[in-house]
C-alpha positions in Angstrom: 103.3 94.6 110.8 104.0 92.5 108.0 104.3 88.7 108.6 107.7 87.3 107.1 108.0 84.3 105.3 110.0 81.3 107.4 113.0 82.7 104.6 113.4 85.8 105.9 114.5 87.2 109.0 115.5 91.2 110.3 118.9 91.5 112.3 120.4 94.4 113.4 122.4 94.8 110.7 120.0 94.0 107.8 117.6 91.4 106.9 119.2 87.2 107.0 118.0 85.2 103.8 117.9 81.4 104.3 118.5 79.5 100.8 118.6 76.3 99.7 120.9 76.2 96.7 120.6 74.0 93.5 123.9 73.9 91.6 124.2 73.2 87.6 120.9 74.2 87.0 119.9 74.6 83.3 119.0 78.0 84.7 119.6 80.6 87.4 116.6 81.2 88.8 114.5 80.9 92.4 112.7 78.1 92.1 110.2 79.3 95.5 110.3 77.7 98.9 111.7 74.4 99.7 110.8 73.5 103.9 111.8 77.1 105.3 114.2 78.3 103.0 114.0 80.1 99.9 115.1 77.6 96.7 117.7 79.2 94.5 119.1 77.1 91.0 122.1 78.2 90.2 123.8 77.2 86.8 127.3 77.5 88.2 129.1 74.1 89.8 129.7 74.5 93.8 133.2 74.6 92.8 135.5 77.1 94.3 133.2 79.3 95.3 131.4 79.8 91.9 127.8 78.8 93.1 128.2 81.5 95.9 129.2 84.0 93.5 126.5 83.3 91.3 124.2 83.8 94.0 125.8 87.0 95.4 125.5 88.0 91.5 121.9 87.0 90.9 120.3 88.7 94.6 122.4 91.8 93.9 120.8 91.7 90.2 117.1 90.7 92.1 117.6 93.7 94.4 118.9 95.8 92.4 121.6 96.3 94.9 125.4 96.5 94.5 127.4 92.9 95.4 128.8 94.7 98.1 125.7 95.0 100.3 125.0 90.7 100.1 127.3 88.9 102.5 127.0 85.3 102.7 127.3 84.6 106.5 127.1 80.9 106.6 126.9 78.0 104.6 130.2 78.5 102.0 130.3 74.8 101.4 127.1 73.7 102.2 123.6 74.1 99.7 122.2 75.7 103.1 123.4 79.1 103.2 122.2 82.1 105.0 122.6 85.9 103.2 122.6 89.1 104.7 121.4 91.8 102.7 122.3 95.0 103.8 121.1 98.4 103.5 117.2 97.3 102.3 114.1 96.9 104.3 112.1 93.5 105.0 109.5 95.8 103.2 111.6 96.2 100.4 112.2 92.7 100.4 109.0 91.4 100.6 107.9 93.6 97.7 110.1 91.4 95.0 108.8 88.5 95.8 105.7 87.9 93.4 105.0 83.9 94.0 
């Protein structure tokens, strides 16, 4: 057994990221961990929902999984927001994350 990084978690129905989002970046990146989340900078404002489609847009890119299996379960207005990625393995997970 694999031991997860404070960031990751396995539910039932898939495997809950914790972020910690930086809006207006000069670029979209993850930045690596801030306390026990995962940092992401995102160069789209937390304006109507445009940060959280940016990160939707950039994990699904990461992944190299459609938009459809990312579902942002909490934190829609907050820079603390928990993903659920769906349909991947904490293996699979794990395995992108070089730093």
């Amino acid at each position: 057994m694999i031991e997860l990084p404070s960031y990751l978690s396995e539910t039932k129905k898939g495997v809950l990221l914790k972020l910690h989002i930086q809006p207006k970046s000069s670029k979209t990146k993850i930045s690596g961990q801030y306390g026990d989340r995962l940092k992401i900078s995102i160069k789209a404002p937390p304006v109507d929902g445009k940060a959280n489609k940016a990160v939707q847009d950039f994990l699904a890119k990461f992944f190299n999984i459609p938009k459809s299996n990312i579902e942002l379960v909490s934190g829609s207005t907050s820079r603390k927001k928990n993903f659920l990625i769906k349909n991947l393995s904490v293996k699979e997970i794990v395995k992108h994350f070089s730093f």
